[in-house]
N, C-alpha and C positions, 0 to 999 in steps of 0.2 A: 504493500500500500504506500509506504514512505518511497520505495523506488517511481512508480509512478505519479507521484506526488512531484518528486524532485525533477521527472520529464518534465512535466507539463509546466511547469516554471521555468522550466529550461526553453523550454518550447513559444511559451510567451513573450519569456526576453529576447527570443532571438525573434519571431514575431514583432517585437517592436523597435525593437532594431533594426530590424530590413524598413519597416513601418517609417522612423524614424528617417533612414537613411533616404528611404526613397522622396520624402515631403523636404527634406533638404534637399535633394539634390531635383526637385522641377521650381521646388522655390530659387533655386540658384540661378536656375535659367531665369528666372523673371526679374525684367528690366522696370522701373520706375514709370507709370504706363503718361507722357506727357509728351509736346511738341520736342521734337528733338532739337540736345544743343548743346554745348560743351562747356564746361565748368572747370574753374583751378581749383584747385582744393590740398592744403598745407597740412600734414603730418607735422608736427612736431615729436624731436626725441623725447624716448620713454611714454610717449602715449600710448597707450593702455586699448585694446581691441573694443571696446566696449565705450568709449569718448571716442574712436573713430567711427565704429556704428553710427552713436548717438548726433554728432558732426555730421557725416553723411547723410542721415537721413533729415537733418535742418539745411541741407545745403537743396536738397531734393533731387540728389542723387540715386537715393532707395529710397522704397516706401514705408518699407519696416526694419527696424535692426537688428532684435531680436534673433532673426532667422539667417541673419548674415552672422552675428556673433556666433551663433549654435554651431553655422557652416563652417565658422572657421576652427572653432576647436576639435569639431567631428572629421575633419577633413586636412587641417593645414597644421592645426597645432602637432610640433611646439615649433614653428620654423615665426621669425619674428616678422615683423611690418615693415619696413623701410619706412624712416625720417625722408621726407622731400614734398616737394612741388609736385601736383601730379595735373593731368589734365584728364577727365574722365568726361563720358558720353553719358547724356541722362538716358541711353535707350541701353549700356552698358547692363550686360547681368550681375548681378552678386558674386557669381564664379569669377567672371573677367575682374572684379574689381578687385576682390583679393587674389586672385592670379597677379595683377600690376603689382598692387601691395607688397605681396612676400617676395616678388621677384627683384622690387627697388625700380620701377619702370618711371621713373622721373621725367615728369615735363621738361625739354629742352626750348630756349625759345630762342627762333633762328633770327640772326642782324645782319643785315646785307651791308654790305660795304664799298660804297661807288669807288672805281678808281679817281685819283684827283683831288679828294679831302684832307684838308689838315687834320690833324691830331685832332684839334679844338671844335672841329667841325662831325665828326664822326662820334666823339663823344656824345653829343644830342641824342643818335640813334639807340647807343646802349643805356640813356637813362632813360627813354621814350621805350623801351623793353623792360624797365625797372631792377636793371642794372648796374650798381654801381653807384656812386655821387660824385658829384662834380669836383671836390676837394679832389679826392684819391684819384680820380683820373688827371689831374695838375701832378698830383706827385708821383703817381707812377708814369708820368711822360717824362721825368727828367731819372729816370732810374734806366743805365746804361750798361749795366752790365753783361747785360745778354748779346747785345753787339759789339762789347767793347773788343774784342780779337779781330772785327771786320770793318771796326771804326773805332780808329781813338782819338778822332778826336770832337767825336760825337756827344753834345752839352744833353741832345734830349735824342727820343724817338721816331722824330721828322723822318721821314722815307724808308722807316723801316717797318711799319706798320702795314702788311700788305692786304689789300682789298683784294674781300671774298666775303663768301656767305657762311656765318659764322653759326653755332649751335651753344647755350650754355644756358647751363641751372639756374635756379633763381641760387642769389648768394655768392655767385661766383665773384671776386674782388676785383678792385680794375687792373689791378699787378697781374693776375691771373689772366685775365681779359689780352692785353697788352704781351704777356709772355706769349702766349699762344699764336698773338700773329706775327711775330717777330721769327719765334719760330717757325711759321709759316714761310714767313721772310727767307731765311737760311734753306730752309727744304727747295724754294724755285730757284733760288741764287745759286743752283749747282756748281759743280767743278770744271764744266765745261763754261761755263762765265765765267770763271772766275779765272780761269786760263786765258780766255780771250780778253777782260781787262788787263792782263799782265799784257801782252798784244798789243794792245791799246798804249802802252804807258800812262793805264789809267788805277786809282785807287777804285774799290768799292764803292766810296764816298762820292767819288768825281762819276762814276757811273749813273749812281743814283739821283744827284744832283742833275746829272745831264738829262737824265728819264725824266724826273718831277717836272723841268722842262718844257719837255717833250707831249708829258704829259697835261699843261695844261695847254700847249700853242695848240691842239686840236684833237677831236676825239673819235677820227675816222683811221682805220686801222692801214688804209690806204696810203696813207698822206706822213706815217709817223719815221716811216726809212728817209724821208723826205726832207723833215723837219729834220732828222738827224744829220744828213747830209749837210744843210745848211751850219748849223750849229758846227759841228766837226770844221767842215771848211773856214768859217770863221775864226776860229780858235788855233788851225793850223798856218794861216796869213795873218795872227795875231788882231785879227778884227772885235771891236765891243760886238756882243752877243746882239744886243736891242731888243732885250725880251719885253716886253710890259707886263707878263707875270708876275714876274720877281718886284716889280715896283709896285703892283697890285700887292705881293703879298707884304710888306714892308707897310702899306698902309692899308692894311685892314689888323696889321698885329698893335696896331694903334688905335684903329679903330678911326680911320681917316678916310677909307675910302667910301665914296659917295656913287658909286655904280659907275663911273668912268673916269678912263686919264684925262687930263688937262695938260698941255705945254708946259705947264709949270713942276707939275709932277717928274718932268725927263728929268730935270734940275737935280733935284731930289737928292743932298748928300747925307747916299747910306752904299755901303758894299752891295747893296742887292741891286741898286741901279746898275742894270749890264748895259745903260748905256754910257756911264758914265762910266765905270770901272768895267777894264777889260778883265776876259777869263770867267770863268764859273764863277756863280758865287758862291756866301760862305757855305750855304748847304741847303738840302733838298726845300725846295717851298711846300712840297704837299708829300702824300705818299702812293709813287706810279703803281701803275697795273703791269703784270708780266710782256705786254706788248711794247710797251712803252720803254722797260727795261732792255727788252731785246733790241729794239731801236737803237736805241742806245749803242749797245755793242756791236751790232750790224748795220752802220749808217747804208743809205742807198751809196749807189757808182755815180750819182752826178754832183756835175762841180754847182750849183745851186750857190749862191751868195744871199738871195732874197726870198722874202714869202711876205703875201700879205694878205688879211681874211676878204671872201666873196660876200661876206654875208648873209651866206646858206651857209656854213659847215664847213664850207670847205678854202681851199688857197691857193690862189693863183703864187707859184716858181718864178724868180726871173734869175737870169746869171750874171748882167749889167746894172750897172744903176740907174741906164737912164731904160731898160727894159720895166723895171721895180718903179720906177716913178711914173711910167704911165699907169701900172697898172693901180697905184696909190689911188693917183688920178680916177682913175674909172670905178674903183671900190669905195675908194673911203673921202668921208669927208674932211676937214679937217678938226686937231687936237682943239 
């Protein structure tokens, strides 16, 4: 009698057990039943399965918690939660969402990075992701160690910063931020560049410099062997560059420029006037894109002396001055 006594409770609890198992796991499959839409939602460490339930289901992630806590001890315990940023779907099951959970599946949020921006200027987009603050982006732009073997005599970051589409956590620091594209930097800056600046009889710095350039006199991929040619040629007849770049960038670090040069501006005594001061200047204005750097070290085969913008995108070449000053004439108005 005690022998089938002990069945039958045997028999019950595994009875409710499978009972058990089975209403957990179609509850698991059921998603929060609303328009779909995607939601952040912050684990913090040491949170407890049960305040992330309780969170989730005031976020309107899940409907009920309850049945997500059960799931998880019935099913995932004892493996932990991951601390992070996460990004969940409100049509997300119970299962998918402690699947992210125990897995550590962190929201990454992507920054794109135009070629052509300063430091000061690309910063906006990672605090526009909520990334970072604007202090520690100042101080981690003058923090040089990461280049200092490829530049020494590098005060900040300028040109080393390489544009791309970037992916990072919430919390990621801007030292963090900054390392990453730097070494980014070094990854395209291969060995075969860096052979051919030796080639060149150029530094890193004077390459980079020559990109930043390069890369703000135009943004057609056409046109950048082009401008290199020009620049190169200049600089080997020991001619001023003429960039107005460089004197753009010299005042807007002032905070002086007014959306255009003026005659007065060529004047302008600063090293970064290339027309005033022959040779590069002291260093990169912005920070290029891999075409721009290749430009750089592959100028075009022609002798190009001049360019000047059409006003659509693109520039008219000349190899004379008095070629370059019609086409002045025809393009542009004057300073």
């Amino acid at each position: 009698m005690l022998l089938k006594t002990v069945k039958a409770a045997l028999l019950l609890v595994h009875l409710f057990i499978l009972g058990l198992g089975g209403w957990l796991y179609f509850e698991s499959r059921e998603a929060a039943r609303e328009t779909p839409r995607t939601i952040l939602f912050d684990v913090e460490n040491g949170r407890g399965v049960r305040a992330i339930a309780a969170a989730l289901k005031e976020k309107g992630i899940i409907r009920k918690r309850w049945p997500l806590v059960w799931q998880y001890e019935f099913f995932f315990f004892p493996k932990s939660l991951k601390a992070g940023e996460y990004q969940f779907r409100s049509t997300q099951t119970r299962s998918e969402i402690l699947e992210d959970l125990v897995r550590g599946k962190i929201y990454l949020h992507a920054v794109t990075i135009a070629e052509g921006l300063t430091a000061r200027e690309m910063t906006g987009s990672f605090l526009a992701a909520g990334l970072g603050a604007t202090e520690d982006f100042e101080k981690a732009f003058g923090e040089t160690s990461a280049i200092e073997e490829w530049d020494g005599k590098a005060r900040n970051l300028e040109g080393y910063l390489f544009p791309e589409t970037y992916r990072f956590a919430k919390g990621t620091t801007a030292s963090e931020i900054f390392e990453k594209m730097t070494a980014q930097f070094i990854a395209v800056f291969d060995e075969s560049w860096r052979r051919r600046a030796v080639e060149l009889r150029m530094s890193i710095r004077d390459v980079v410099t020559l990109a930043s350039l390069i890369e703000k006199e135009t943004s057609l991929a056409e046109e950048k062997s082009l401008v290199s040619a020009v620049f190169h040629n200049r600089l080997r007849l020991g001619m001023s560059l003429g960039c107005d770049p460089t004197i753009i960038y010299v005042l807007k670090q002032q905070g002086l420029f007014e959306g255009r040069l003026h005659a007065r501006h060529l004047k302008l005594d600063n090293p970064y006037n290339t027309y005033l001061y022959p040779g590069l200047p002291p260093g990169p204005i912005c920070n290029p894109g891999r075409d721009s750097l290749r430009a750089a070290l592959y100028p075009g085969p022609e002798d190009y002396l001049y360019f000047v913008s059409r006003n659509d995108g693109s520039h008219a070449f000349s190899r004379t001055l008095r070629e370059h000053q019609a086409a002045v004439k025809r393009f542009q108005r004057p300073l």
